[in-house]
DOFI-981888 format. One line per 3 residues: number of its first residue (from 1); their letters; for each residue x, z, y of N, C-alpha, C. Coordinates in steps of 0.2 Angstrom, whole numbers, plus 5000, padded with zeros to 4 digits. Layout:
N
NUM = a = X Z Y X Z Y X Z Y  ... .
% end
This chain:
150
1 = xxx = 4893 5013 5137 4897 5014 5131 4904 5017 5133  4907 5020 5130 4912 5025 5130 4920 5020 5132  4924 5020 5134 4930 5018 5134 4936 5018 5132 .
4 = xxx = 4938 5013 5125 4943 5015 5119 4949 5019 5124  4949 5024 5121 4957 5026 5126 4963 5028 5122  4961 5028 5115 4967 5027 5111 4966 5023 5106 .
7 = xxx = 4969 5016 5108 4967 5009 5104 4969 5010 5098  4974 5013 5095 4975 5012 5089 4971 5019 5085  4968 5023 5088 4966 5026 5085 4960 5024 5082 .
10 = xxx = 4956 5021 5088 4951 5021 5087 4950 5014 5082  4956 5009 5080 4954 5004 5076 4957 5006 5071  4960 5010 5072 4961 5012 5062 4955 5014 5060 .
13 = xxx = 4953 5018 5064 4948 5022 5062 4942 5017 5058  4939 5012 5062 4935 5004 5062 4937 5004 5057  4945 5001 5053 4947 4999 5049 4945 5006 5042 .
16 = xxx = 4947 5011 5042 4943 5014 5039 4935 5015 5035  4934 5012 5039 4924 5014 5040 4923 5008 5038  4927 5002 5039 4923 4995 5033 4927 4996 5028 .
19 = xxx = 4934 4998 5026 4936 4998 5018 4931 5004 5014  4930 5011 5017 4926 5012 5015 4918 5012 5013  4915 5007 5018 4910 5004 5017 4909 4998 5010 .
22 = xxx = 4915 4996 5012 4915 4990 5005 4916 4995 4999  4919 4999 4999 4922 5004 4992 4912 5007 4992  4908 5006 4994 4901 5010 4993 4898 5005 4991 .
25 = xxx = 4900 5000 4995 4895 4994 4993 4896 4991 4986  4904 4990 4984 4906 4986 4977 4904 4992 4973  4906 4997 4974 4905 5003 4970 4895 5004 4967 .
28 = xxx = 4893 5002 4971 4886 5003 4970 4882 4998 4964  4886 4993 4963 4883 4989 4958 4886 4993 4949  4890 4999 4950 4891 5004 4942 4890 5010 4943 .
31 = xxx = 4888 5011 4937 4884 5017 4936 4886 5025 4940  4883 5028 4944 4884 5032 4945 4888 5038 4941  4883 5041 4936 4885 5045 4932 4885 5052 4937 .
34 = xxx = 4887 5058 4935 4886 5065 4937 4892 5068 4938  4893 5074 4941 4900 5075 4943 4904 5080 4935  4899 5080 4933 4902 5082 4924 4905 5075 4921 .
37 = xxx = 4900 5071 4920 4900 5065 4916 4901 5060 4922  4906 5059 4924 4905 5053 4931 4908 5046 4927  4900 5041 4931 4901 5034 4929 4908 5030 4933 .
40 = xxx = 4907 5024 4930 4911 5019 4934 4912 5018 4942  4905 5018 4946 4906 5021 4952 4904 5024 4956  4908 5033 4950 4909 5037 4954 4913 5037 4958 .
43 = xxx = 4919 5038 4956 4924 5037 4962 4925 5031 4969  4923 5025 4966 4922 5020 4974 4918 5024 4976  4912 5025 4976 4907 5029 4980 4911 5035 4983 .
46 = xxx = 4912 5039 4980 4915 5046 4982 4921 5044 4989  4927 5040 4987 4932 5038 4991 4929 5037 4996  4923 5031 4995 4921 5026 5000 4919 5030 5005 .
49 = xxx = 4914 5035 5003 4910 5041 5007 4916 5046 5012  4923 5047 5008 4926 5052 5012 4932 5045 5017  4930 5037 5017 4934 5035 5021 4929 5033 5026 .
52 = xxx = 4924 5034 5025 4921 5033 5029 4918 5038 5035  4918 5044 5032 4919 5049 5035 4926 5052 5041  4933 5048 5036 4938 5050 5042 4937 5047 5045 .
55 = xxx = 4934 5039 5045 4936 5035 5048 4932 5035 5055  4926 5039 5054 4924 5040 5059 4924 5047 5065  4929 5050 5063 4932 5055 5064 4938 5052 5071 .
58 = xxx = 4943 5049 5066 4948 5044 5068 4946 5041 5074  4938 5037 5074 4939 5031 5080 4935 5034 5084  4933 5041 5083 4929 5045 5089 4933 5050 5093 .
61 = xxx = 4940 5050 5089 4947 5053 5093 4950 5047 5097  4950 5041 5095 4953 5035 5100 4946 5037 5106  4941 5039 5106 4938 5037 5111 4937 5043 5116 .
64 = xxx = 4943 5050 5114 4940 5055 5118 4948 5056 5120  4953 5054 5116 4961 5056 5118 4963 5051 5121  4969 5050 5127 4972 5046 5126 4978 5045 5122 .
67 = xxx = 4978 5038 5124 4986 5036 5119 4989 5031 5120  4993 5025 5117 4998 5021 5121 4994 5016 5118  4992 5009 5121 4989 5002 5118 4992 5002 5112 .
70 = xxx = 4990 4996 5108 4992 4993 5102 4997 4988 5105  5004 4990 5101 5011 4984 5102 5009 4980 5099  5013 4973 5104 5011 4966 5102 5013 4963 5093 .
73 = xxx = 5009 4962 5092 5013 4960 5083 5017 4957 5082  5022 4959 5077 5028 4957 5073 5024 4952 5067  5026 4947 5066 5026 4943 5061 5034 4943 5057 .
76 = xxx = 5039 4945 5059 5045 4944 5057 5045 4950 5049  5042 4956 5050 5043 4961 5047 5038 4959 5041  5033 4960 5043 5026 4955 5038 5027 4950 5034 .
79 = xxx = 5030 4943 5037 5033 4939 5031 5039 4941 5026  5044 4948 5029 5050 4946 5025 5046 4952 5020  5040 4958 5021 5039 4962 5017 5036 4956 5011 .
82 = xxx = 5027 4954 5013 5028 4951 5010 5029 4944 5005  5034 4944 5007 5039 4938 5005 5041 4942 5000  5044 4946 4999 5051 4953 4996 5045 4951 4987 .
85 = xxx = 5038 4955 4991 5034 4955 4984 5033 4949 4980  5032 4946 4985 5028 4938 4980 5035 4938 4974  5043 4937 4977 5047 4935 4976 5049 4940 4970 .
88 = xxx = 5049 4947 4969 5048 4951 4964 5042 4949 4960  5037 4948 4961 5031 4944 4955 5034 4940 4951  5037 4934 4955 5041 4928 4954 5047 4928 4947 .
91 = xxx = 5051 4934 4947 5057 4936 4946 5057 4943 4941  5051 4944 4940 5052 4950 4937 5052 4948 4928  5050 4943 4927 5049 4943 4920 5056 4939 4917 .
94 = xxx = 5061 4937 4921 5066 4933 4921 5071 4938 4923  5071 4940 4927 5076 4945 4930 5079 4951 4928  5073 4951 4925 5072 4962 4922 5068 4966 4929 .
97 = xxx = 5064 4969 4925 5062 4977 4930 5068 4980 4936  5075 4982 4930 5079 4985 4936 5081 4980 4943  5085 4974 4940 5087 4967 4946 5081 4969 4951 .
100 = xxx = 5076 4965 4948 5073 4965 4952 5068 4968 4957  5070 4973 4955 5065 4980 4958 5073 4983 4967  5078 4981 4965 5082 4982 4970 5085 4977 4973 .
103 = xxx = 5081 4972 4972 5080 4964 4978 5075 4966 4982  5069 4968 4976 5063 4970 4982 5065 4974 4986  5068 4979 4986 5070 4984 4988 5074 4983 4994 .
106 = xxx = 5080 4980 4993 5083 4977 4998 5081 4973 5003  5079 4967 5000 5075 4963 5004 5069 4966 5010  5066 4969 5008 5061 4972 5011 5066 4978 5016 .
109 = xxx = 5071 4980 5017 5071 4986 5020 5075 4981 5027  5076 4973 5024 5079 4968 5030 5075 4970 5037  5069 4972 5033 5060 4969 5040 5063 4975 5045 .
112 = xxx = 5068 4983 5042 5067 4987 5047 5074 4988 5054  5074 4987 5058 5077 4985 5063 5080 4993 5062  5079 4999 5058 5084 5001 5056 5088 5000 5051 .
115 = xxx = 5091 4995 5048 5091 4993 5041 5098 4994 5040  5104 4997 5035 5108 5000 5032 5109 4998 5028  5116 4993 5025 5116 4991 5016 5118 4995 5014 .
118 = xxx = 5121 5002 5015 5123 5008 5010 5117 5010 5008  5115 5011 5014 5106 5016 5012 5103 5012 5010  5100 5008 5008 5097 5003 5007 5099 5000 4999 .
121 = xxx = 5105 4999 4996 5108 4999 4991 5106 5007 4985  5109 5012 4990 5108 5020 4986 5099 5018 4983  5095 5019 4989 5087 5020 4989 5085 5015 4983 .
124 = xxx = 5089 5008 4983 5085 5003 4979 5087 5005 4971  5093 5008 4970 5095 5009 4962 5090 5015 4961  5090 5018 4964 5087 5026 4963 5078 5023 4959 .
127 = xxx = 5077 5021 4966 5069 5019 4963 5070 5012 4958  5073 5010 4956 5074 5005 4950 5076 5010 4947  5078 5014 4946 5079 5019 4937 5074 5024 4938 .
130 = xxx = 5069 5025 4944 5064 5027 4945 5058 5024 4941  5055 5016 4944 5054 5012 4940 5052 5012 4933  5060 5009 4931 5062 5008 4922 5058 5015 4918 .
133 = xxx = 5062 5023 4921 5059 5027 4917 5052 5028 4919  5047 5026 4922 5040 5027 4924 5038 5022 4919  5038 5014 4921 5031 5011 4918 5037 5007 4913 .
136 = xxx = 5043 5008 4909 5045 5003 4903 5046 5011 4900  5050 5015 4902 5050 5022 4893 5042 5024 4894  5040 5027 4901 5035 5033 4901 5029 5028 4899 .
139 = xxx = 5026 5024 4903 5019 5018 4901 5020 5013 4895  5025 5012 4893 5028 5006 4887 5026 5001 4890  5027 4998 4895 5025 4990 4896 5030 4986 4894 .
142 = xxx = 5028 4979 4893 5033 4976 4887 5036 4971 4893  5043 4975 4898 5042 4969 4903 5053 4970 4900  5057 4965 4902 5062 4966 4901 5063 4970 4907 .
145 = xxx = 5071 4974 4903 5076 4977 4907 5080 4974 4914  5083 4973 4910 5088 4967 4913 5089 4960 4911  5092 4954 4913 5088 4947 4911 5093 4947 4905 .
148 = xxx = 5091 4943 4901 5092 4940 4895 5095 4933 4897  5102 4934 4893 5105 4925 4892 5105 4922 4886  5100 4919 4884 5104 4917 4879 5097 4915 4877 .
% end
């Protein structure tokens, strides 16, 4: 058997080849369809097929290049990302879309050991009226703005 020599390549790549094994496999229980008329699972199929494809490309490159091990894991970054989400799910029907979309924002940019509250504050309004104008004017979803007193 060959010798991983670029660990992380070659487990993205693993991770690859099951997501898109599962996307063929869930995918296989709806109709195909034709590439004129494609059914419901056309596109799992289709994804499934081309991540399984990189994926295999990917972990045959971990096994021919070198590279650096896989660094130890961070649980620090992980819980505050998500945490950030849950806590936007929690907060968004209360708070408004805007509030709350530059808490997540904020919150989440804690996890990065480059973290900035100027930049961090700019980035989070910008995608919160990035936000508001996509899915409450462009998609009409019926979610509050800003929170409601009263």
């Amino acid at each position: 058997m060959a010798a991983i020599r670029h660990p992380k390549d070659f487990w993205s790549g693993i991770l690859f080849v099951a997501i898109g094994t599962a996307a063929v496999v869930l995918g296989s229980k709806y109709n195909l369809g034709t590439a004129a008329r494609m059914g419901p699972g056309y596109f799992p199929r289709a994804l499934g097929i081309l991540l399984i494809v990189l994926g295999a490309i990917v972990a045959l490159r971990g096994l021919r290049l070198n590279g650096s091990p896989i660094p130890k894991w961070k649980w620090r970054p992980i819980v505050i990302v998500l945490g950030s989400v849950v806590l936007f799910g929690q907060i968004v029907q209360t708070v408004g879309l805007a509030l709350s979309t530059i808490i997540l924002i904020v919150l989440a940019s804690t996890a990065s050991h480059e973290f900035r509250w100027k930049e961090s504050i700019i980035v989070a309004v910008l995608l919160s009226a990035l936000s508001v104008g996509v899915f409450i004017i462009g998609l009409k979803l019926t979610l509050p703005i800003w929170p409601s007193f009263g």
